[in-house]
C-alpha positions as a Python dict, from the first residue, in 0.01 Angstrom:
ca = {
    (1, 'X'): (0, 0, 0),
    (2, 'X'): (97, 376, 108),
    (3, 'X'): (279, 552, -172),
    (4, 'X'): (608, 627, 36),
    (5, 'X'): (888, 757, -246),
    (6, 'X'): (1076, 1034, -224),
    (7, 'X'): (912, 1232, -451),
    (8, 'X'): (547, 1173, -246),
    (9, 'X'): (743, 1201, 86),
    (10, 'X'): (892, 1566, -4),
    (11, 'X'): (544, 1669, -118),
    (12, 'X'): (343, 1562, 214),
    (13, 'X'): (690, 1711, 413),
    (14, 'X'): (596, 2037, 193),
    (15, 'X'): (201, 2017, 325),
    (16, 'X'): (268, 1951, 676),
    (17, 'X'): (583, 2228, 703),
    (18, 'X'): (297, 2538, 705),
    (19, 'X'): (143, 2360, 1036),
    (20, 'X'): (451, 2303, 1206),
    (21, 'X'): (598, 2609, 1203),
    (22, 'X'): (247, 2736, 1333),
    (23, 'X'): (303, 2478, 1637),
    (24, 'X'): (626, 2509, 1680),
    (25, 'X'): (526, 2872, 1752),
    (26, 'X'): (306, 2754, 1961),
    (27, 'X'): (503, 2577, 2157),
    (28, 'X'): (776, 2816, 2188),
    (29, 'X'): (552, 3052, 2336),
    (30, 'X'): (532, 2838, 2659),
    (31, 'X'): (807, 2946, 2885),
    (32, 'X'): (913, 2543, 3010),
    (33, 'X'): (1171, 2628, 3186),
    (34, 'X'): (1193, 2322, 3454),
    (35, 'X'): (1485, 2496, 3584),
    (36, 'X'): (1269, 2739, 3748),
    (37, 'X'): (1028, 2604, 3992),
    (38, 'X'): (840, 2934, 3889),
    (39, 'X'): (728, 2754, 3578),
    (40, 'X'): (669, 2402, 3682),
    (41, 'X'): (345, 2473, 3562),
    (42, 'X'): (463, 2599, 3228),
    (43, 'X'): (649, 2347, 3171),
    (44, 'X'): (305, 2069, 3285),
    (45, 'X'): (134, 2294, 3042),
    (46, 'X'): (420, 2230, 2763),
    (47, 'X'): (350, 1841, 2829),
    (48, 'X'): (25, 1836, 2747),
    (49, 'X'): (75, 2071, 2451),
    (50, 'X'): (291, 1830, 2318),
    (51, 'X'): (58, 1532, 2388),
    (52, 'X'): (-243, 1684, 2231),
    (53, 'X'): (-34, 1692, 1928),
    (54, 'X'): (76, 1361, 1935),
    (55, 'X'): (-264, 1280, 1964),
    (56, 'X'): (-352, 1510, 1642),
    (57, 'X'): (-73, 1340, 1449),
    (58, 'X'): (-278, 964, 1527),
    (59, 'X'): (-128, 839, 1756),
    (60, 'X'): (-223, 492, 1876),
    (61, 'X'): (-215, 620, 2252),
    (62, 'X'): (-31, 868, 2471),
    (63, 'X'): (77, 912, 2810),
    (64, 'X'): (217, 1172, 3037),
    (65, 'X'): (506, 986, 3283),
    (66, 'X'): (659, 1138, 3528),
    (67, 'X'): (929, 979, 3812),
    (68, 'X'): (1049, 1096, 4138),
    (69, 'X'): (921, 1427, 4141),
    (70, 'X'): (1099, 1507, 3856),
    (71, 'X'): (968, 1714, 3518),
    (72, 'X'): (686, 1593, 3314),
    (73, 'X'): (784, 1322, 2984),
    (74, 'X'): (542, 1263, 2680),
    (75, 'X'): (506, 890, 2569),
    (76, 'X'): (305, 791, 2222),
    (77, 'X'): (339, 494, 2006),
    (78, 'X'): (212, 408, 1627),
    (79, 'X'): (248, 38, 1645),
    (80, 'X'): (462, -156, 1391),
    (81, 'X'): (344, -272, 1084),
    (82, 'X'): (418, -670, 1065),
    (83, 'X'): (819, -735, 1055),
    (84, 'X'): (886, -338, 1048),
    (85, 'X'): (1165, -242, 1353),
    (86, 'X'): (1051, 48, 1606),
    (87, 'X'): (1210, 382, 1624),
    (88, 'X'): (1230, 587, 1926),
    (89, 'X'): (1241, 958, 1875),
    (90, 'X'): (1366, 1169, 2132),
    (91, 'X'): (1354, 1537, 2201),
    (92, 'X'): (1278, 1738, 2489),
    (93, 'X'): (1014, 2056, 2581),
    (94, 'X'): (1228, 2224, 2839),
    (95, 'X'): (1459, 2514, 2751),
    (96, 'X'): (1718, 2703, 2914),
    (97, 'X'): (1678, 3044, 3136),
    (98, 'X'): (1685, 3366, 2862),
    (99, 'X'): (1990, 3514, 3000),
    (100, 'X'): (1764, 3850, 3067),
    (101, 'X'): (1491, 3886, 2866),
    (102, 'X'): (1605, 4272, 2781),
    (103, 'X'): (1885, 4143, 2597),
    (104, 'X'): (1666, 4011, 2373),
    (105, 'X'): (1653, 4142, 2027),
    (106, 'X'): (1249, 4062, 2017),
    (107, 'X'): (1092, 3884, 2375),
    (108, 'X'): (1195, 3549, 2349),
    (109, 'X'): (900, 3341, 2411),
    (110, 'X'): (735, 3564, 2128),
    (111, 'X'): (848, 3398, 1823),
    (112, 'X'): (956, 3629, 1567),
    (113, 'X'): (1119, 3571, 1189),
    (114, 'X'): (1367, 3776, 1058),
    (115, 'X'): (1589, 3647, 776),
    (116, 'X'): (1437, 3337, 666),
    (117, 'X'): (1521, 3245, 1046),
    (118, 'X'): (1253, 3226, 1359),
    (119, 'X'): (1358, 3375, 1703),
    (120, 'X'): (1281, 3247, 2048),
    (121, 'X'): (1384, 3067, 2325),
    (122, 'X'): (1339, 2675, 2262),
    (123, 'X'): (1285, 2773, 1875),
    (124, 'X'): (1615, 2552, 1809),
    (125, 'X'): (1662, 2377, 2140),
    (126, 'X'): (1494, 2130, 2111),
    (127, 'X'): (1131, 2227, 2037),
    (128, 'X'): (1237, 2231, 1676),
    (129, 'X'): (1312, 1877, 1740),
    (130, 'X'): (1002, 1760, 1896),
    (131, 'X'): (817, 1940, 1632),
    (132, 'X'): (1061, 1764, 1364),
    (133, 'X'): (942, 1452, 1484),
    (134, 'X'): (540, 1535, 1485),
    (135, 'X'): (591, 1655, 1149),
    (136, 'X'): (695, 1326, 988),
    (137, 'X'): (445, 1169, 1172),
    (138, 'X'): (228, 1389, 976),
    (139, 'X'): (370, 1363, 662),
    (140, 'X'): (282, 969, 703),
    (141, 'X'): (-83, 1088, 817),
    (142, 'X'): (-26, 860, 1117),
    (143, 'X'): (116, 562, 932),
    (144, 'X'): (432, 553, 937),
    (145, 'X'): (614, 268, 777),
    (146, 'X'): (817, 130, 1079),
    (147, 'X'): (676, 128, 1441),
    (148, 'X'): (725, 499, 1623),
    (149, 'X'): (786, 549, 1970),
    (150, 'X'): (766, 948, 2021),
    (151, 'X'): (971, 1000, 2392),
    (152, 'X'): (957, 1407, 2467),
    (153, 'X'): (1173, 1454, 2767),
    (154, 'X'): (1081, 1735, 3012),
    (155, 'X'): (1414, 1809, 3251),
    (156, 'X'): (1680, 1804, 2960),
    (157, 'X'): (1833, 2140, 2993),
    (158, 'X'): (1862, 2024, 3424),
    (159, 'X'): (2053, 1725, 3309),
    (160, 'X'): (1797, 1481, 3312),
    (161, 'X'): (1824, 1395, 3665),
    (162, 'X'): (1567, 1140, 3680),
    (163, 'X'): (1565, 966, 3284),
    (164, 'X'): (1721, 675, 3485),
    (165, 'X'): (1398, 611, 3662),
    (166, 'X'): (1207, 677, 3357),
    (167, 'X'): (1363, 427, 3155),
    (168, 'X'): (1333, 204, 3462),
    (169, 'X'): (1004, 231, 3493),
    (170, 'X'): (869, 234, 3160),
    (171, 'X'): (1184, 30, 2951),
    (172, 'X'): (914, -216, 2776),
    (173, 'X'): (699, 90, 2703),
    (174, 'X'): (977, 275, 2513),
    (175, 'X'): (1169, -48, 2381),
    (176, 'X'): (1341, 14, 1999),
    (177, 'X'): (1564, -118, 1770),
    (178, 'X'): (1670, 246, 1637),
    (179, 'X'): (1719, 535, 1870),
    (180, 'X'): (1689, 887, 1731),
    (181, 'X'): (1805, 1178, 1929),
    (182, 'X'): (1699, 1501, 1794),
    (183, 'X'): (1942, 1707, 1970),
    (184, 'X'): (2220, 1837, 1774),
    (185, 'X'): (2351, 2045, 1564),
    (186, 'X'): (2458, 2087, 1176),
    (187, 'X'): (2783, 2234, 1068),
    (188, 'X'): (2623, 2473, 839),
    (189, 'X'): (2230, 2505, 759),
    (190, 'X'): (2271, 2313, 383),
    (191, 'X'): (2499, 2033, 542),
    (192, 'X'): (2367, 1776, 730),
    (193, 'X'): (2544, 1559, 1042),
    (194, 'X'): (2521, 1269, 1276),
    (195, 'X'): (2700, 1326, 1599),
    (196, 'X'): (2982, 1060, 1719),
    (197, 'X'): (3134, 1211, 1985),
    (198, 'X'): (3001, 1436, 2289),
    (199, 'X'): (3247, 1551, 2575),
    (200, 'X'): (3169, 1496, 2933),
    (201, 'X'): (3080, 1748, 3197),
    (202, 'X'): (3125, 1786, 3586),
    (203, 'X'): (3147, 2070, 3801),
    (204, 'X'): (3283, 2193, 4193),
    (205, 'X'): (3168, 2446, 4420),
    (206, 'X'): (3470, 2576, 4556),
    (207, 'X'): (3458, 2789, 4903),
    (208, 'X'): (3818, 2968, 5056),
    (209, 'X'): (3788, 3091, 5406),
    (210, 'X'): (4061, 3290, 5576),
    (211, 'X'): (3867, 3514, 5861),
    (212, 'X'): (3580, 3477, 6102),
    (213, 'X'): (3431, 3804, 6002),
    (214, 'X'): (3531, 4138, 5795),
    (215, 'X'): (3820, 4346, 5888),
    (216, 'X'): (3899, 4646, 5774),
    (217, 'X'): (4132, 4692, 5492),
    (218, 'X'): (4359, 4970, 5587),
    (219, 'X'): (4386, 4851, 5979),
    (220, 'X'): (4486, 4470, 5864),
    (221, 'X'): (4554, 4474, 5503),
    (222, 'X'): (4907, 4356, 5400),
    (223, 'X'): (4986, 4091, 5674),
    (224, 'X'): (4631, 3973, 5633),
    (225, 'X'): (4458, 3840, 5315),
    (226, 'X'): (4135, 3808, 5160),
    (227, 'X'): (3945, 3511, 5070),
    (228, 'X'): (3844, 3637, 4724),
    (229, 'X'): (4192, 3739, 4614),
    (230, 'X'): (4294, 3384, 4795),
    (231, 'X'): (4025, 3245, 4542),
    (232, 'X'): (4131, 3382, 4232),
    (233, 'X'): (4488, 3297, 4316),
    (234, 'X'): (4317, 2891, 4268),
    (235, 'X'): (4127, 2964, 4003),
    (236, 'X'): (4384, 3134, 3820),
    (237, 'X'): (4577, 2815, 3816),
    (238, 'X'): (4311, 2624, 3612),
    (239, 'X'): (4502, 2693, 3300),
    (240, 'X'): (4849, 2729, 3141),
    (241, 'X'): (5000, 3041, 2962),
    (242, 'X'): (4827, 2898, 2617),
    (243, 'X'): (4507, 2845, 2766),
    (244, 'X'): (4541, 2477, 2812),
    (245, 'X'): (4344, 2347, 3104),
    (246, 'X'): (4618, 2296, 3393),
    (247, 'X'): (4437, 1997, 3543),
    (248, 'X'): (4731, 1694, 3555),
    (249, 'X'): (4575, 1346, 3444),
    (250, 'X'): (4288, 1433, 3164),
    (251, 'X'): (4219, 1276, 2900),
    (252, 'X'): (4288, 1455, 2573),
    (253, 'X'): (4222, 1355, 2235),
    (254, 'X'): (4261, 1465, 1835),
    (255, 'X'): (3943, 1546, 1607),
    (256, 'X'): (4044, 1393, 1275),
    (257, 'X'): (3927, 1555, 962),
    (258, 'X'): (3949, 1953, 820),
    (259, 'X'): (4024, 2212, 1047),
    (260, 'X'): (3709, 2480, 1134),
    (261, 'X'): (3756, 2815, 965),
    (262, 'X'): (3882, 3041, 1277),
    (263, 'X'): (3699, 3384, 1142),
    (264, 'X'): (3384, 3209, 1111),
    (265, 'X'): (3414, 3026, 1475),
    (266, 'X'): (3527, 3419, 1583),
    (267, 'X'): (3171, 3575, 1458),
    (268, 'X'): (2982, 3289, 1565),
    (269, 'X'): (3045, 3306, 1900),
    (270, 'X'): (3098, 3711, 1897),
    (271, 'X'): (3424, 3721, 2011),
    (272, 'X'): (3613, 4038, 2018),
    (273, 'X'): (3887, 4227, 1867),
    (274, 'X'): (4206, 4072, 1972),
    (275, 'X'): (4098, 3807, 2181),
    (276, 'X'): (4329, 3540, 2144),
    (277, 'X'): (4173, 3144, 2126),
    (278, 'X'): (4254, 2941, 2399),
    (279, 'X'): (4498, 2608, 2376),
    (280, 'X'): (4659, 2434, 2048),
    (281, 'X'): (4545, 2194, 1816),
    (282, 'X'): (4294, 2226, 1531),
    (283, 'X'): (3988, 2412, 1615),
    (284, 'X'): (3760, 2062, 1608),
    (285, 'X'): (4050, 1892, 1857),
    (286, 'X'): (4047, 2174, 2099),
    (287, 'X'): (3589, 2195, 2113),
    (288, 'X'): (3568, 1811, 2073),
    (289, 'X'): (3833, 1615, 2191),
    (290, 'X'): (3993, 1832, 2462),
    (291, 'X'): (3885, 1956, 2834),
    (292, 'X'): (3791, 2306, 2878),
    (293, 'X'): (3740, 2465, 3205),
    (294, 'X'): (3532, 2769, 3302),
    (295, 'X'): (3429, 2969, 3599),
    (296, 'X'): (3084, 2997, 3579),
    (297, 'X'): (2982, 3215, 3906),
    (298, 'X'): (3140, 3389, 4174),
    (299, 'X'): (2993, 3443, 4517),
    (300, 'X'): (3074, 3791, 4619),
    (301, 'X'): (3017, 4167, 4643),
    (302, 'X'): (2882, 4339, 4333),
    (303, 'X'): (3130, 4666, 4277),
    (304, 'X'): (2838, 4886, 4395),
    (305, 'X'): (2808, 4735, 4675),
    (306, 'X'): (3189, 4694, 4783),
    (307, 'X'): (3355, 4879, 5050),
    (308, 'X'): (3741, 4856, 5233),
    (309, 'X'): (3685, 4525, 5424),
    (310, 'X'): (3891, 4191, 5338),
    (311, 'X'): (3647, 3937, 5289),
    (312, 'X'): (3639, 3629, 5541),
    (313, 'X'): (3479, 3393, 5251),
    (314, 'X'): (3422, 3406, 4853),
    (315, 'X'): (3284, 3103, 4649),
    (316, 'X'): (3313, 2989, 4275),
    (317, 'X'): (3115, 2736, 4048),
    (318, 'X'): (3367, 2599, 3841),
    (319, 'X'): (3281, 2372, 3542),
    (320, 'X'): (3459, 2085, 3326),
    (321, 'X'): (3436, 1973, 3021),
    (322, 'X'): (3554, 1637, 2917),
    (323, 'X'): (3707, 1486, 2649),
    (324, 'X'): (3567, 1131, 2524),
    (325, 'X'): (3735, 843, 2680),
    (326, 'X'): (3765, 1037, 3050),
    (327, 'X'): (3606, 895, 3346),
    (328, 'X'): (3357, 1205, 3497),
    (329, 'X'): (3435, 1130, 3863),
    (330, 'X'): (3787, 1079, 3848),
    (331, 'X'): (3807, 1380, 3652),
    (332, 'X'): (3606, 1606, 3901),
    (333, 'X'): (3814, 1446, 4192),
    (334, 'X'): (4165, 1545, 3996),
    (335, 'X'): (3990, 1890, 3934),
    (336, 'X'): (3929, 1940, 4307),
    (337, 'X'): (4251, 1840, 4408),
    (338, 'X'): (4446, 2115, 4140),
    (339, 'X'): (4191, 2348, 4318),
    (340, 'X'): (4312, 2314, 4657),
    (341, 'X'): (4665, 2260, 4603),
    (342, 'X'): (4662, 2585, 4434),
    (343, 'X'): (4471, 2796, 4688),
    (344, 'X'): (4804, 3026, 4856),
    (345, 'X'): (4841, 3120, 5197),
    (346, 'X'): (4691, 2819, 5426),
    (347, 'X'): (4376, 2956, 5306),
    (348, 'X'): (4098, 2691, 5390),
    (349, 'X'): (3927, 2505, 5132),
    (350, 'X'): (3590, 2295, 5122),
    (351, 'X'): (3526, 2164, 4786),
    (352, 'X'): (3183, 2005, 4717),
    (353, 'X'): (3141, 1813, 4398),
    (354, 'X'): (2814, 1858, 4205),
    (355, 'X'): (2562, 1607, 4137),
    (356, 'X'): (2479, 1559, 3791),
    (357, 'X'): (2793, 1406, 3624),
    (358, 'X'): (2788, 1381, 3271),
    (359, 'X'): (2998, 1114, 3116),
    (360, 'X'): (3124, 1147, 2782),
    (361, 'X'): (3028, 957, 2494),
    (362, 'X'): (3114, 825, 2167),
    (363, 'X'): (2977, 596, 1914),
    (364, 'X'): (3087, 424, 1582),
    (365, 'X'): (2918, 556, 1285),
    (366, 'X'): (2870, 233, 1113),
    (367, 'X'): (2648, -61, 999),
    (368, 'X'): (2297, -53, 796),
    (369, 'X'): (2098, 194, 1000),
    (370, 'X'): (2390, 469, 938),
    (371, 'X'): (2394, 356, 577),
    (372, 'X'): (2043, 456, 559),
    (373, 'X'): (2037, 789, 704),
    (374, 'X'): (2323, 870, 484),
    (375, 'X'): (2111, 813, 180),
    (376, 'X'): (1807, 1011, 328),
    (377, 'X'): (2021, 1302, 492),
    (378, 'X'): (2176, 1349, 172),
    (379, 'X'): (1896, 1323, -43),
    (380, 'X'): (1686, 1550, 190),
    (381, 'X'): (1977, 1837, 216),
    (382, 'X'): (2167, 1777, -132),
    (383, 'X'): (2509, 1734, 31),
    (384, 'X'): (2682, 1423, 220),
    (385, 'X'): (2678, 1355, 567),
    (386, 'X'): (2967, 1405, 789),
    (387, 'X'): (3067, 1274, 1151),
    (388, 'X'): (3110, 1532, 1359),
    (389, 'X'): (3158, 1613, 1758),
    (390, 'X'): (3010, 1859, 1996),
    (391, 'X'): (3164, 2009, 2255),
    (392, 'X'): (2866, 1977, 2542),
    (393, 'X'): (2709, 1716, 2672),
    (394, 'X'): (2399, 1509, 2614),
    (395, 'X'): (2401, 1306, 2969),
    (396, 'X'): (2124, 1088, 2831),
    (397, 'X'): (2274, 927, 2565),
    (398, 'X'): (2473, 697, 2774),
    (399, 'X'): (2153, 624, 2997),
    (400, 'X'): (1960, 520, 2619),
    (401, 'X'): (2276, 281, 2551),
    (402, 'X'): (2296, 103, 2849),
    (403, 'X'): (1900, 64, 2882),
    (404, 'X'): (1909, -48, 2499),
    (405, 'X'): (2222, -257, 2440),
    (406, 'X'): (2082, -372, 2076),
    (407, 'X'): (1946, -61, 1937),
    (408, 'X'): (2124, 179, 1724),
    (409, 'X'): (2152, 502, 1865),
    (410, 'X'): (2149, 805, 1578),
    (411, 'X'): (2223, 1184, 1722),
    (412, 'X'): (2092, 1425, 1501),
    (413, 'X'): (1974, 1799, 1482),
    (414, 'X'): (1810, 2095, 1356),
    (415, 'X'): (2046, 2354, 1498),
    (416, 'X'): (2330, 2545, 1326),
    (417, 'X'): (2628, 2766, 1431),
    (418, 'X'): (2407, 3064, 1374),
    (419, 'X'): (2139, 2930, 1653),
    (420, 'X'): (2280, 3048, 1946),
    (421, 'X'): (2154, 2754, 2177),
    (422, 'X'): (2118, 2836, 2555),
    (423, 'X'): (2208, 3222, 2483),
    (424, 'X'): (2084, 3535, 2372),
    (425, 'X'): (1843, 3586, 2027),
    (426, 'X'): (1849, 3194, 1983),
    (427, 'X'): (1711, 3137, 1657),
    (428, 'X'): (1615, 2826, 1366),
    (429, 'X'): (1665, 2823, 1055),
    (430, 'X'): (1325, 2765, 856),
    (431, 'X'): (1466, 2607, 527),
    (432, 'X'): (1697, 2352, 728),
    (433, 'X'): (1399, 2274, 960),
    (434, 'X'): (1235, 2141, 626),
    (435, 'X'): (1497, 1941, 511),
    (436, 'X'): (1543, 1763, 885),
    (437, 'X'): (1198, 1729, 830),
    (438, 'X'): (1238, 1527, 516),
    (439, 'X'): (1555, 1353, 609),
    (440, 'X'): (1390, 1167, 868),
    (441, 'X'): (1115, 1112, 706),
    (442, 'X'): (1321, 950, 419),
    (443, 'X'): (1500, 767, 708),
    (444, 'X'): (1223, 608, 888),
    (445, 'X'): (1091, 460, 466),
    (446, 'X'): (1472, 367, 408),
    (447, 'X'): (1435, 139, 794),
    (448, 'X'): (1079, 2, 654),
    (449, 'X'): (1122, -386, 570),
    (450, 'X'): (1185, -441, 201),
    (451, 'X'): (889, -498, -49),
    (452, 'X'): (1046, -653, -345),
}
């Protein structure tokens, strides 16, 4: 029988690290961005990257699914040993846009280390996840103690518009009595979490029309208005005098536990000099358990381009986040209706919700399968687990509960506060991608059936 303590687990985690970082590399270096139907081919080529190393890692077979014209999804199985449960591993191989690629400390789909840390787009989120996964597969030399089901999602970062059909379509093929979702984050690179919570997310186009055409601002301004002022007037309304989102009806919640240390949440995120946080509550309550609103584009002139005309039309994106326990549509409905009620000066208003409604989710961190990846978190990173919430959204997870009723689901990570996922100089930390490394590998020997 395989030899799988902890002490011959961290040494085969050791050999296998030196090859995934090399493939992670490797990976990272393909620019999947399924956003961008300029690299729909990337991202095909990302696929098959992955599957080819699925199939290195022994693999019993894999596939490359795909539904509705949507991205491309990697599918491989190790079968169960007799009376050991199956685990489903999830990542995904898209990334996010790079937010300019001159902004960029080093290019970002050149990985680069600096600082014990390695650079690139996708480095963190989430192809440090899906190479997580392949390297406890490796560890095990392809024999893992439980029954594996690696599931490498392809449209994450587009809001997985079609892992409904997916799951559909292939529910007997990915099957599991333990879901774990590689997709998170840590608190801090030496402490290791499970995610409970997750807020929602939906989103309006708003558009304000108040002329047929231009007119000029010194013949007509005064009596007559401007749709973008007329637009900013609505927008403006989103939130109080503390920064508390405006919108009447949300849901809002507490975080429970210690409050976040504000000058470390300040440099993570880079905010500046005298910028004042938005809302009240503890730090956790207001990015876990409370809405936040943000307008993320505006439809207009760029200043270089301006000239003395009021403008006929202007249009926003605005987005909303939700707290757990909110309903997504009624939310997006209440936020269109604050929109429009606050729009001045019989402006008119056609607001058009989004597709792609996230609902929030939570989850109670109990029962045998959390017990055990308490014990091998902790072991792997020397420190305790804790609970803790995010403050995006991970549509998915909800999709994976419904589909699976009976399995647990487990939300864990390999990112940081330092990582900078979706933005500029996004980076991993190499000594925490080890210990993820080992903690699930400890995890999937503390789920194997009992040999005494």
């Amino acid at each position: 029988m395989a030899d799988h303590s902890a002490d011959r687990l961290s040494a085969l985690v050791t050999a296998a690290l030196p090859g995934a970082r090399a493939d992670l590399e490797r990976l990272v270096r393909i620019p999947s961005i399924w956003a961008d139907p300029s690299h729909a081919e990337d991202t095909r080529r990302s696929a098959e990257a992955v599957a080819e190393l699925a199939r290195g890692a022994g693999a019993a077979d894999v596939t490359i699914i795909t539904a509705d014209g949507g991205a491309p999804a990697v599918v491989a199985h190790w079968p169960a040993p007799d009376g050991a449960p199956t685990v489903l591993l999830y990542a995904h191989h898209d990334v996010q846009p790079t937010g300019g690629d001159e902004h960029w400390t080093t290019p970002p789909f050149e990985p680069a280390e600096r600082n014990g840390r390695l650079y690139g787009r996708g480095a963190a989120d989430d192809k440090a996840g899906v190479m997580t996964h392949l390297a406890v597969l490796r560890a095990y030399e392809g024999k893992p103690p439980v029954g594996v089901t690696l599931f490498i999602e392809g449209e994450e970062e587009s809001g997985s518009p079609t892992l409904s059909a997916l799951l559909r379509e292939h529910r007997d093929a990915l099957a599991s009595d333990v879901i774990v979702i590689a997709d998170s984050s840590n608190p801090s690179v030496d402490v290791p979490a499970v995610t409970t919570s997750l807020r929602g997310l939906v989103s309006v186009i708003v558009e304000v029309a108040m002329l047929e055409r231009p007119a000029h601002s010194g013949m007509f301004g005064g009596p007559v208005g401007d749709a973008l002022t007329a637009l900013c007037h609505g927008l403006a309304s989103l939130h109080d005098e503390k920064g508390e989102v405006a919108v009447p009806g949300l849901v809002r919640g507490t975080a429970e536990g210690p409050d976040l240390d504000e000058a470390t949440l300040r440099s993570d995120v880079g905010l500046l000099d005298g910028v004042e946080l938005l809302g009240s509550g503890s730090v956790p309550t207001r990015l876990w358990n409370k809405p936040a609103v943000a307008v993320l584009g505006i439809d207009a002139p760029r200043v270089a381009e301006s000239s003395n005309v009021l403008l006929p039309r202007a249009r926003a994106c605005v987005s909303m986040r939700l707290a757990p326990g909110e309903d997504a549509l009624k939310a997006q409905q209440a936020l269109a209706e604050h929109i429009e009620a606050n729009v001045p000066w019989g402006a008119q208003v056609t607001i058009t919700p989004e597709s792609g409604v996230a609902e929030p989710f939570s989850l109670e961190a109990t029962g045998a399968v959390y017990d055990a990846v308490r014990r091998a978190f902790a072991q792997a990173y020397g420190n305790e687990v804790v609970e803790t919430g995010v403050g995006g959204s991970i549509p998915f997870i909800a999709e994976f509960a419904r589909t699976f009723p009976g399995a647990t689901v487990l939300v864990t990570g390999v990112g940081d506060p330092a990582s900078r996922w979706h933005g500029i100089d996004e980076s991993l930390d190499l000594a925490m991608f080890g210990k993820a490394v080992l903690g699930e590998a400890l995890l999937l020997a503390e789920l194997a059936p009992s040999t005494s």
